[in-house]
N, C-alpha and C positions, 0 to 999 in steps of 0.2 A: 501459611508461613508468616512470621513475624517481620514487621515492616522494620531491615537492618540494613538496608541500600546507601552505600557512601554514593557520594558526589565523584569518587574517581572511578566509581565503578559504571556509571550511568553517561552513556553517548548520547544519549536524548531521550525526550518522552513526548510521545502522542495523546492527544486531549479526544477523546470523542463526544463530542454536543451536539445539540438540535439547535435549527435555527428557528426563526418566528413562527414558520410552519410547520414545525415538525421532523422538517426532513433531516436525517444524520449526518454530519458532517466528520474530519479527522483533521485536524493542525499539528503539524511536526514543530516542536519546539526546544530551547536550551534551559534548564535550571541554573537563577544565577543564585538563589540561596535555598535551602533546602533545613527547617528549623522542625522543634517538637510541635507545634500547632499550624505551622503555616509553609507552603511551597510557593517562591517566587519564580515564572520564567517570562520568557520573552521569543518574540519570534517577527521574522520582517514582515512589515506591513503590507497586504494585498487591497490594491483599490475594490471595495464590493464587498468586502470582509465583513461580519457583523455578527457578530457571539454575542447574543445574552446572558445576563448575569443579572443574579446570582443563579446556579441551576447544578442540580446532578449530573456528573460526567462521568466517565469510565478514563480510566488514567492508565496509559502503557507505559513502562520502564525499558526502552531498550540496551542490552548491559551485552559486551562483550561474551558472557556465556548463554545468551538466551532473553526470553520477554518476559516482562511479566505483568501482570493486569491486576485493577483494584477499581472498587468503586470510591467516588469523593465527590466533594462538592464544590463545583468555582464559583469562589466569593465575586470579585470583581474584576471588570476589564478595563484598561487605561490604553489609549492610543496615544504615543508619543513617536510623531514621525523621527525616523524611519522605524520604527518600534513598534508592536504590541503586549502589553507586558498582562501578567494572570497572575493573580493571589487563587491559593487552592487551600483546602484544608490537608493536612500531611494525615493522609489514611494510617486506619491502627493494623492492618496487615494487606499481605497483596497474594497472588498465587502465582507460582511459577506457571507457565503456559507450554513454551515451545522452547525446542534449545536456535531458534534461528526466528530473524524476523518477521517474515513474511510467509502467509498461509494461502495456501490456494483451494481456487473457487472452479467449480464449473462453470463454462459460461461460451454462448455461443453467439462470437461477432465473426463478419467478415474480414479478411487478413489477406493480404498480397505477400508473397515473399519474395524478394530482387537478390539478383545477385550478377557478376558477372564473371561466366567459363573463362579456363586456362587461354579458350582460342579469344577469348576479350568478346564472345556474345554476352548481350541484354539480357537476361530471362528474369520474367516475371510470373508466378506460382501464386491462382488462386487458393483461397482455404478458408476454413474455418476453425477458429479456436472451440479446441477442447474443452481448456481448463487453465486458467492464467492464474498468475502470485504477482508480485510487484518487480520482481526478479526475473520474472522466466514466462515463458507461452509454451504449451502443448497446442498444434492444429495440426487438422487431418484435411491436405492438400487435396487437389485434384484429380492428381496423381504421383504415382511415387516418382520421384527425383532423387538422383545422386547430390544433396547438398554440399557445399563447399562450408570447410570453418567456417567462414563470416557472410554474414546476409544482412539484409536490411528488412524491418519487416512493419505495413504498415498497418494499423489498426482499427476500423472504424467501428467506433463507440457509437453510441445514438446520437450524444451530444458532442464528439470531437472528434478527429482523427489523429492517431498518433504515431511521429515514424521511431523507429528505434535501430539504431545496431544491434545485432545479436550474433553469439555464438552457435553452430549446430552440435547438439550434446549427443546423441541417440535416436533411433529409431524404433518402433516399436507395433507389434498386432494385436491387439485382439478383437473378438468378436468377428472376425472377418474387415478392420478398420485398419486401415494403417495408418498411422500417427506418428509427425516429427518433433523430439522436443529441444527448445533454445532456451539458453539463456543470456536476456539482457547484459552487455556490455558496454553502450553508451544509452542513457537516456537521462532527458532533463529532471532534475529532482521535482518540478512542478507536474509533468508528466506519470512521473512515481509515484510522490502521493495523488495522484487522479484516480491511479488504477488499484492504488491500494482503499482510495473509498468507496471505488467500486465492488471490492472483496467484502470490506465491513460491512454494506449497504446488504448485498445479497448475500450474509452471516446470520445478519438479522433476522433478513426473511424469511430465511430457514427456520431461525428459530420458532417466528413466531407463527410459521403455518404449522409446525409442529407440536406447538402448545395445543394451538388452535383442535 
């Protein structure tokens, strides 16, 4: 598709880069100009933060009807507290992707889910996530439970835990599995993008044992 994206049409864009070592990273950011050779954005400054430059990155456009993806190359990074700003090259096309932002991953963490009964009981629901997006968790509890709308549910990563509000959407079997799926209602944006580089991280990996 030919790269014809206005600036009204784009809620933001995600940069995907490697850090010193290799490892893939994702920054959520704003375009504050967007010209025929060059893409300028910015995004608030995180203490530990550290993009190199100059380097090929994978550029997402997230747009009211959907994502879309391109390859390009960031020129340079400039730190201006509270700021980080990126000069990019403005790619000659991009590909539509998904009509919605976020994609999900299989992925097997530990998950507690809280809530509390009509009589004002405590309950707490061990499990295991299914399959998580940035949005939403599928895990398959301990046992089945009558969930209520809203739960809380907390998540342990290797490297973080994370708690979240979430909705109860469905239930669902197969294989002999029972599995409940939520979706995210309150959760921190720094949170969000966590779990969202944990989906691009093992996107990757997929791919490339699949080359492989």
């Amino acid at each position: 598709m030919k790269f014809n994206l206005d600036l009204a049409n784009i809620n933001y864009i995600k940069i995907l880069f490697k850090d010193r070592q290799g490892s893939a990273h994702c920054i959520k950011s704003a375009i504050k100009i967007m010209g025929e050779k060059e893409i300028y954005a910015c995004t608030k400054y995180e203490e530990g933060l550290i993009i190199p430059a100059p380097q090929d990155v994978t550029l997402s456009f997230v747009c009211d009807n959907g994502l879309y993806r391109t390859k390009t190359r960031l020129l340079v990074v400039n730190k201006e507290d509270p700021y980080i700003y990126f000069s990019l090259n403005t790619p000659d096309g991009l590909e539509y992707q998904q009509n919605r932002e976020y994609f999900r991953i299989k992925l097997e963490e530990k998950a507690v889910i809280s809530f509390v009964t009509e009589e004002e009981q405590q309950i707490s629901i061990s499990s295991i996530t299914h399959d998580i997006s940035a949005n939403g968790v599928r895990v398959v509890p301990t046992k089945r439970t009558a969930f209520p709308e809203n739960v809380n549910i907390e998540i342990q990563f290797p490297t973080r835990t994370i708690s979240v509000r979430a909705k109860f959407i469905r239930e669902d079997e197969d294989d002999n599995i029972y599995k409940a799926s939520f979706c995210f209602t309150d959760i921190a944006p720094k949170d969000m993008d966590y779990i969202s580089q944990v989906c691009i991280k093992k996107q990757l990996e997929y791919k490339r044992s699949t080359i492989v």
